[in-house]
Backbone as JSON Lines, residues from 0, in Angstrom:
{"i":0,"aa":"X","n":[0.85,-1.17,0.0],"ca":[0.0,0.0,0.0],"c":[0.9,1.23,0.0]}
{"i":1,"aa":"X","n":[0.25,2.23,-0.48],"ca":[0.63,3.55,-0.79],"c":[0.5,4.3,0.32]}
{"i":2,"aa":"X","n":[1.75,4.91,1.17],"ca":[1.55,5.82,1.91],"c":[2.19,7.53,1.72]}
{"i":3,"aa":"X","n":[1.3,8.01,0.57],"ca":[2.11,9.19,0.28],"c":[2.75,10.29,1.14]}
{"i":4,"aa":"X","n":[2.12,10.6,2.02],"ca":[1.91,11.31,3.32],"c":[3.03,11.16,4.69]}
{"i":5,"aa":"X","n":[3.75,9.73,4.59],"ca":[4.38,9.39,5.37],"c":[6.27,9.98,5.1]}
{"i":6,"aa":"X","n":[6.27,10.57,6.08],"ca":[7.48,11.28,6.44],"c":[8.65,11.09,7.13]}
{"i":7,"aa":"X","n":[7.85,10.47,8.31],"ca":[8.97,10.09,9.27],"c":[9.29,11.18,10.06]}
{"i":8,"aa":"X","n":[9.19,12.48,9.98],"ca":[9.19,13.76,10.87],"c":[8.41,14.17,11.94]}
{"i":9,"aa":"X","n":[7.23,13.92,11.95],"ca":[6.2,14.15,12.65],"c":[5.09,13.07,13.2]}
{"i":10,"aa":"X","n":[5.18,12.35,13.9],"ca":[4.94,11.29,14.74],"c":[3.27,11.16,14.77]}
{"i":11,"aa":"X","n":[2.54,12.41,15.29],"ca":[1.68,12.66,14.86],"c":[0.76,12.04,13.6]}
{"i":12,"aa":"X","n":[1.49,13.24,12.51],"ca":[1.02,12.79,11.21],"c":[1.23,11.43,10.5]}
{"i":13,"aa":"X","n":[2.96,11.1,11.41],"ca":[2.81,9.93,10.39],"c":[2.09,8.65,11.02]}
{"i":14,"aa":"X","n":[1.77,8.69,12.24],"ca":[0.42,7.6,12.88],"c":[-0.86,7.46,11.63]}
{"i":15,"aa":"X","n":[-0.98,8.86,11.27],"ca":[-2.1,8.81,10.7],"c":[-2.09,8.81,9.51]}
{"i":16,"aa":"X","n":[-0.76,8.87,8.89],"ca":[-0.6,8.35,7.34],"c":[-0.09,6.86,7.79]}
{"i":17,"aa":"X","n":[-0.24,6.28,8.25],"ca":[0.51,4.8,9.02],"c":[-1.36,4.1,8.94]}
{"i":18,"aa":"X","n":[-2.33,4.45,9.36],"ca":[-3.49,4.23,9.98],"c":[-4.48,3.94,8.99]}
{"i":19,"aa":"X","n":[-4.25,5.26,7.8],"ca":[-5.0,5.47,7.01],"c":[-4.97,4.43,5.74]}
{"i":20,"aa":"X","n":[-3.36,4.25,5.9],"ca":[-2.61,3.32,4.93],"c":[-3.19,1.66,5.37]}
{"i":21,"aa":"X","n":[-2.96,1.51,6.66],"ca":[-3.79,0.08,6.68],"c":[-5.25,0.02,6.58]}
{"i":22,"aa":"X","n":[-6.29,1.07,6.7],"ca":[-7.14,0.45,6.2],"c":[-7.75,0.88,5.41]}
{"i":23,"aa":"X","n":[-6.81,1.44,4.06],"ca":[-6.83,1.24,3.22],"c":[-6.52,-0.43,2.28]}
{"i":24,"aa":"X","n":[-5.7,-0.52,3.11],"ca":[-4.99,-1.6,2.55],"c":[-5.92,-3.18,3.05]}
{"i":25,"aa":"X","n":[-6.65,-3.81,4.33],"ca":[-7.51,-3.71,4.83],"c":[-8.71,-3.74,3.89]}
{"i":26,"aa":"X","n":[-9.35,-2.88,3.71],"ca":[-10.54,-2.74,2.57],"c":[-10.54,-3.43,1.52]}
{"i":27,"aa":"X","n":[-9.38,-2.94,0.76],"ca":[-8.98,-3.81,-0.17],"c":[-8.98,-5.29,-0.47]}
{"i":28,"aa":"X","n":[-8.55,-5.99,0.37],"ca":[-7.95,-7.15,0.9],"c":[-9.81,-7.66,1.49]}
{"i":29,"aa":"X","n":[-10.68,-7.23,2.12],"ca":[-11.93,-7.57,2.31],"c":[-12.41,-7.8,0.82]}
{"i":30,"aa":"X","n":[-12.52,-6.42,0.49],"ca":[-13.68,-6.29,-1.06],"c":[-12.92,-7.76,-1.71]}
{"i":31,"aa":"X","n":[-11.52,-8.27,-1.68],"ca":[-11.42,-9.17,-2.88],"c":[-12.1,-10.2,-2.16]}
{"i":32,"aa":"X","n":[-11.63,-11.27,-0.68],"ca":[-12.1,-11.61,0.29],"c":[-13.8,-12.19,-0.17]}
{"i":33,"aa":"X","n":[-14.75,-10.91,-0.1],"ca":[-15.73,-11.06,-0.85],"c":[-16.11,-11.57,-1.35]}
{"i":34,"aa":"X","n":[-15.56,-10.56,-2.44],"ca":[-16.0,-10.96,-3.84],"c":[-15.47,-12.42,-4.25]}
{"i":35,"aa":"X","n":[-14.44,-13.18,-4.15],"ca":[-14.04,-14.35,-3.97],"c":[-15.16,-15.35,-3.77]}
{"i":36,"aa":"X","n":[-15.92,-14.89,-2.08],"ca":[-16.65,-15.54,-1.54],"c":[-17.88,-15.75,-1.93]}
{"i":37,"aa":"X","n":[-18.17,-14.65,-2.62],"ca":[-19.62,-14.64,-3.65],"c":[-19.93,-15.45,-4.79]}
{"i":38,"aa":"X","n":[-18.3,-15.23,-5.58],"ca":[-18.33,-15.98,-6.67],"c":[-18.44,-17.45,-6.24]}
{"i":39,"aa":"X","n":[-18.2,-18.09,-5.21],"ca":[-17.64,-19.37,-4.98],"c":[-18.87,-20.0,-4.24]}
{"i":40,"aa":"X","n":[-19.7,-19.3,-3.81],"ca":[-20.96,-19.14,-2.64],"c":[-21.76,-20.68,-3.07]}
{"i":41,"aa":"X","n":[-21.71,-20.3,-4.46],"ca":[-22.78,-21.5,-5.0],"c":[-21.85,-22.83,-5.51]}
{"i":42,"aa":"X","n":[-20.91,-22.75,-5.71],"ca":[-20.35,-24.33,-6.12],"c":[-19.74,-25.06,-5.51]}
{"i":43,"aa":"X","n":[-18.94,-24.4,-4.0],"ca":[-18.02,-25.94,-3.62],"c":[-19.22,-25.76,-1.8]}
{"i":44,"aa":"X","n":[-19.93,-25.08,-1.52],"ca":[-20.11,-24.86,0.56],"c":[-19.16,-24.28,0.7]}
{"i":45,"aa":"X","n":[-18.02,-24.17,0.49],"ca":[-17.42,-23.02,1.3],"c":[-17.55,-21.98,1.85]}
{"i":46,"aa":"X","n":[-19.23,-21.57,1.28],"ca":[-18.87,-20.03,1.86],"c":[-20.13,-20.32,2.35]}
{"i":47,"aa":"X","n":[-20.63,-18.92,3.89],"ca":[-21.77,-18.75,3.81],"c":[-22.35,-17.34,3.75]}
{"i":48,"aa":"X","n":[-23.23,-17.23,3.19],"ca":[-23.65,-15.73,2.98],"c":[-24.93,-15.46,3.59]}
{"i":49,"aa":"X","n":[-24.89,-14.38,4.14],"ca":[-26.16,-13.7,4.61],"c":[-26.14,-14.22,6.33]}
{"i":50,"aa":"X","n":[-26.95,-14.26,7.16],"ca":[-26.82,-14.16,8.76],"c":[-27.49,-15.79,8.9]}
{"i":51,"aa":"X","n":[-28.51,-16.05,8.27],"ca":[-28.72,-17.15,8.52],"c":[-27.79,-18.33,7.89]}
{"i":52,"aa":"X","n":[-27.39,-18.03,6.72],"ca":[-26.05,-19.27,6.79],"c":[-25.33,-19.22,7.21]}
{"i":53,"aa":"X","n":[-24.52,-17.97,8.14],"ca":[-23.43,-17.76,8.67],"c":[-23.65,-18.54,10.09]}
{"i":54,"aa":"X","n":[-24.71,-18.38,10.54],"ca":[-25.21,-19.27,11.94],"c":[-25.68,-20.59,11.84]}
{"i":55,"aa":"X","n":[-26.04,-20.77,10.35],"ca":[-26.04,-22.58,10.67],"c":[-24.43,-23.2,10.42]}
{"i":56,"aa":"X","n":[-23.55,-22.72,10.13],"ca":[-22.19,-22.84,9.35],"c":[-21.67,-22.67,10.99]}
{"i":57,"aa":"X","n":[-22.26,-21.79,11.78],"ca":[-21.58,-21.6,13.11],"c":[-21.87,-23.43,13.75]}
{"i":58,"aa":"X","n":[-23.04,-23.0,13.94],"ca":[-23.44,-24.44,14.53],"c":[-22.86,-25.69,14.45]}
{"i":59,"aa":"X","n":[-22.4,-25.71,13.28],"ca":[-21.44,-27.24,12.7],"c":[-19.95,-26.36,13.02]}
{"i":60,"aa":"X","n":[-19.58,-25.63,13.98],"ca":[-17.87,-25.11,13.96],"c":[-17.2,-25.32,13.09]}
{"i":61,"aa":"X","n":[-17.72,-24.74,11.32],"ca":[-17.33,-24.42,10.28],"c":[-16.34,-23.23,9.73]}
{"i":62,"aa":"X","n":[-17.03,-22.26,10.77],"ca":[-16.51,-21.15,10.26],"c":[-15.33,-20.77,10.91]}
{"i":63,"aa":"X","n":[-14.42,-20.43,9.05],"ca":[-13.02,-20.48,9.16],"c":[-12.67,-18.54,9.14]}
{"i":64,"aa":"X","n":[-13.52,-17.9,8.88],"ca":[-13.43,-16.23,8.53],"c":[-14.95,-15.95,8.91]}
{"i":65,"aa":"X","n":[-14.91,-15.07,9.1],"ca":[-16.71,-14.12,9.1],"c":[-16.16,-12.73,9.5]}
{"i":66,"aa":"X","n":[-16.49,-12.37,8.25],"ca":[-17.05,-10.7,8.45],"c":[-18.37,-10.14,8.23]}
{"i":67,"aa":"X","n":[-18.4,-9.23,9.3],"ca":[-19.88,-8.41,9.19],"c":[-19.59,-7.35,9.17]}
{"i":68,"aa":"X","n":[-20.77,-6.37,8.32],"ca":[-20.77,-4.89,8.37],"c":[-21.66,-4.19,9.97]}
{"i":69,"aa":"X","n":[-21.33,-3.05,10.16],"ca":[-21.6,-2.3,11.55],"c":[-23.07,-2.52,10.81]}
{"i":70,"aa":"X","n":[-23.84,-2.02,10.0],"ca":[-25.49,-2.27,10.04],"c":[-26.18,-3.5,10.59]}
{"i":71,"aa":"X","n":[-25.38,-4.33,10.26],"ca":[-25.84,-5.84,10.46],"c":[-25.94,-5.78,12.32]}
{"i":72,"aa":"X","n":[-24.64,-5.81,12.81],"ca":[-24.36,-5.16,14.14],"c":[-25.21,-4.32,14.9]}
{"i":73,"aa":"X","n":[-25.71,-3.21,14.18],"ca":[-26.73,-2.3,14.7],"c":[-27.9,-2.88,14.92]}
{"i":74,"aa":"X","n":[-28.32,-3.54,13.74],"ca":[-30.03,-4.32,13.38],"c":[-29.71,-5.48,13.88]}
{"i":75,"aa":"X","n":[-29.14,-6.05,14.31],"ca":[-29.0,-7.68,15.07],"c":[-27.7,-8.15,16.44]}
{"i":76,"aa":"X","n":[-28.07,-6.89,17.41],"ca":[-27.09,-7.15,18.44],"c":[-26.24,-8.19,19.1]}
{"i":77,"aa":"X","n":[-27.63,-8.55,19.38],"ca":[-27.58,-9.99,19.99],"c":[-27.29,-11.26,19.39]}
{"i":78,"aa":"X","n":[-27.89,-11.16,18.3],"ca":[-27.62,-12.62,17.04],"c":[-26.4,-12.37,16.97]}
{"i":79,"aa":"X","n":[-26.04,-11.26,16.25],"ca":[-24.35,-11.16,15.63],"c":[-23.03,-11.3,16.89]}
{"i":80,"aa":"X","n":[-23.4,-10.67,18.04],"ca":[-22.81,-11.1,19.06],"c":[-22.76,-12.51,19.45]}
{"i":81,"aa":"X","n":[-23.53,-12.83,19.38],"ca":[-23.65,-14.91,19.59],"c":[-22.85,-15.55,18.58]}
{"i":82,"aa":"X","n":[-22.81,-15.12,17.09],"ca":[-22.69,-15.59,16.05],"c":[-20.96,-15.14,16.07]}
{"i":83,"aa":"X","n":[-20.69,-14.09,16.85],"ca":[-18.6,-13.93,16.9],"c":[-18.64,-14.78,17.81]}
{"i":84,"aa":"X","n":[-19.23,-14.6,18.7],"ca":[-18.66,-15.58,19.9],"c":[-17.95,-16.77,19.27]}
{"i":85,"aa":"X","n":[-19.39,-17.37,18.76],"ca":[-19.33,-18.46,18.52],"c":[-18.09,-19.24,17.67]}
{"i":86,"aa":"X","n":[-18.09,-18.26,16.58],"ca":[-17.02,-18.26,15.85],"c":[-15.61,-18.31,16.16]}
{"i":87,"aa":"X","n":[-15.46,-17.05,17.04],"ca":[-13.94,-17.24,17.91],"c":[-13.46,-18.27,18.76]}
{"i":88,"aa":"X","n":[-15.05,-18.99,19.3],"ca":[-14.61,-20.14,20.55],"c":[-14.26,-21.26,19.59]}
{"i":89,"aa":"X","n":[-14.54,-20.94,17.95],"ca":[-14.26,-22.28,17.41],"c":[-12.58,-21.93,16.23]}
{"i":90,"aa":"X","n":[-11.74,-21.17,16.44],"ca":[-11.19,-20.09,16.14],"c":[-11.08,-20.08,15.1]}
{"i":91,"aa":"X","n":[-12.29,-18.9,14.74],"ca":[-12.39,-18.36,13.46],"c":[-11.28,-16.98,13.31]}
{"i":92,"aa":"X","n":[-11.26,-16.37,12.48],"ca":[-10.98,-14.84,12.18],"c":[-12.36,-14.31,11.88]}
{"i":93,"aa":"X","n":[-12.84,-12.89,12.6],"ca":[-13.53,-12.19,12.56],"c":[-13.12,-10.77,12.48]}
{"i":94,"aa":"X","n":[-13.65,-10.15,11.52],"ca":[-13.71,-8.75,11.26],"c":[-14.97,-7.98,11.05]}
{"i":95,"aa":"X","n":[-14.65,-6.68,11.47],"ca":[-16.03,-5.99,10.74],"c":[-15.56,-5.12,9.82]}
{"i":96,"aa":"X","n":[-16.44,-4.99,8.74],"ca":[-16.04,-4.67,7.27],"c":[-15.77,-3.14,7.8]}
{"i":97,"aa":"X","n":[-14.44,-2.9,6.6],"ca":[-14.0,-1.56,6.61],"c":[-15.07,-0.64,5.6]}
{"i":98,"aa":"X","n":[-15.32,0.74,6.04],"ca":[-16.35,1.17,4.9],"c":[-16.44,1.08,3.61]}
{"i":99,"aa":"X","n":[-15.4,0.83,3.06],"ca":[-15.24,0.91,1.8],"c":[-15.54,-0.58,1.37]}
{"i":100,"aa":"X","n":[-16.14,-1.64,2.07],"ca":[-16.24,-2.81,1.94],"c":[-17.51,-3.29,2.3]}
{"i":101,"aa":"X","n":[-18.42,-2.17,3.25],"ca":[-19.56,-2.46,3.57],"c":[-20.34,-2.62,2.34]}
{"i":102,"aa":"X","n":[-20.15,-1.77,1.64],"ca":[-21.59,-2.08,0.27],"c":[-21.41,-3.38,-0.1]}
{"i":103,"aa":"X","n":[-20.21,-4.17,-0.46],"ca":[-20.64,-5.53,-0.95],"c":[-21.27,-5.99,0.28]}
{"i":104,"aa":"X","n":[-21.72,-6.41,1.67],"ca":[-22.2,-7.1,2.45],"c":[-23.31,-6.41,2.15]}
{"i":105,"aa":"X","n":[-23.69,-4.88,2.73],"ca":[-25.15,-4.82,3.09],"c":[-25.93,-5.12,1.8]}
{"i":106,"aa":"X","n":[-25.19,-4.91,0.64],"ca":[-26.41,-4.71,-0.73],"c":[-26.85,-6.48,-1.33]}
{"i":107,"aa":"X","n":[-25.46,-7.44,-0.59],"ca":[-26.03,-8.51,-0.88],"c":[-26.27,-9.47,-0.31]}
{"i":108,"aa":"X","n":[-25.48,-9.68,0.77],"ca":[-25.41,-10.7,1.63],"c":[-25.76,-10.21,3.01]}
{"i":109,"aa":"X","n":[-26.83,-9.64,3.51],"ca":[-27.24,-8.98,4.82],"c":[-26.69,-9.26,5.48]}
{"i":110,"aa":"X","n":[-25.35,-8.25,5.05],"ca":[-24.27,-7.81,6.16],"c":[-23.33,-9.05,6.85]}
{"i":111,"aa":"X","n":[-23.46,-9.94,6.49],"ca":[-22.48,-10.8,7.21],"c":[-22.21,-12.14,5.86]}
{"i":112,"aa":"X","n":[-20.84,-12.66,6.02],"ca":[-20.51,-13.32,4.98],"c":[-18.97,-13.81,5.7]}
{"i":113,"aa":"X","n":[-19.31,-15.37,5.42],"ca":[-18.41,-16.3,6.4],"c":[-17.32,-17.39,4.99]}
{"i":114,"aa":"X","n":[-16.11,-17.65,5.46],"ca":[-15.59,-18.58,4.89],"c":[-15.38,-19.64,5.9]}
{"i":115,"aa":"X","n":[-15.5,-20.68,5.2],"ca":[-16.04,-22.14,5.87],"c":[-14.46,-23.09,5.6]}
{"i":116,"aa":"X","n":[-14.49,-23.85,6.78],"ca":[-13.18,-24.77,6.91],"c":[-13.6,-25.67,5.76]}
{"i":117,"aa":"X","n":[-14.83,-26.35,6.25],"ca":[-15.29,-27.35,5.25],"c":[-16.68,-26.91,4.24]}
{"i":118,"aa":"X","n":[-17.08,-27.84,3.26],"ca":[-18.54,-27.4,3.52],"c":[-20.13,-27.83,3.99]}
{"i":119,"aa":"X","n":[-20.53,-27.27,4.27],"ca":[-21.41,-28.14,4.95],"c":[-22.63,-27.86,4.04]}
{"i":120,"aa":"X","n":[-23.26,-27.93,3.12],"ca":[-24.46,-28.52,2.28],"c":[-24.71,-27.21,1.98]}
{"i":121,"aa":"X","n":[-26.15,-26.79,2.16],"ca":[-26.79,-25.55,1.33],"c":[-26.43,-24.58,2.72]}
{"i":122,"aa":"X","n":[-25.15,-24.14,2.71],"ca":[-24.79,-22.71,3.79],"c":[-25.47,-21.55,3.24]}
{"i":123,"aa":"X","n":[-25.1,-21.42,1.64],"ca":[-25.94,-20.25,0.69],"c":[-27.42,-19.87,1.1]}
């Protein structure tokens, strides 16, 4: 990643050309992440998309990644909180989408979208 901004003079600024640079870099690295996961959603189980496959995919301690966007978070406290838990006690990686990464979740996969160790049948 590109940190134009970064100087090395000012400690300050360069935290925040340091900050800006990872999640930038971060975003990036989600949106492909994704989009990967979308394309792949329907042919091998690997993936699960949307909140209710992400929680039956929990249930079988499948899930190998899950990210959710803050809307999903907002509109489903409690589910999505159960649904990291769950995930981490089975040790997943969990993130919540950087903004620039939220539109692929909220516009297709309501906000949450998991990669799976194995697959387990219709996660989609």
């Amino acid at each position: 990643v590109l940190a134009e901004h970064l100087r090395m003079d000012d400690p300050a600024r360069d935290r925040e050309a340091l900050r800006t640079a990872l999640h930038a870099l971060r975003a990036r690295r989600q949106h492909e992440r994704i989009e990967q996961w979308r394309e792949a959603a329907f042919e091998g189980g690997r993936v699960a998309v949307g909140f209710e496959g992400a929680q039956k995919a929990a249930e079988r301690g499948a899930i190998a990644e899950l990210i959710f966007s803050d809307r999903a978070w907002r509109e489903h406290p409690v589910e999505v909180e159960a649904l990291v838990r769950r995930a981490l006690a089975d040790g997943a990686r969990v993130e919540i989408a950087e903004p620039d990464a939220v539109r692929d979740l909220d516009g297709t996969v309501d906000g949450v979208i998991a990669g799976l160790r194995f697959p387990i049948g219709s996660a989609a």
